[in-house]
C-alpha positions, 0 to 999 in steps of 0.5 A: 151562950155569948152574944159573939158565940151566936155569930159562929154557924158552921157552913154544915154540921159535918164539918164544925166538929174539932180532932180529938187526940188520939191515946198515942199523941196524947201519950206524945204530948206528954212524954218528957222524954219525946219534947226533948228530943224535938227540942234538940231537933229543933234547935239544930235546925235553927243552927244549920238555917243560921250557919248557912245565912252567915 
C-alpha cells in the first residue's frame, strides 16, 4: 500500500464503498449508437447557449 493510501480513512465503513454500474449503463457506456446521439445533443445545446449569447 502507498504511504498517501494510508492517509485516506473513511469516516464509516458504510459509506467508502464506490457504485458499481449496473448492466444497463454499462450496456449505455458502451453503446455506439447511444454516444451519439448525446453528442448531437450536446452539440445542439452548446449552439441554442451561443445563439442566444450573440
Amino acid at each position: 500500500m502507498l504511504k498517501a493510501q494510508k492517509n485516506i480513512t473513511p469516516y464509516d465503513n458504510k459509506t467508502f464503498n464506490t457504485m458499481v454500474p449496473g448492466p444497463f449503463m454499462k450496456f449505455m457506456r458502451t453503446c455506439k449508437l447511444w454516444q451519439f446521439i448525446r453528442f448531437i445533443y450536446i452539440n445542439l445545446k452548446m449552439i441554442m447557449v451561443i445563439r442566444k449569447s450573440h
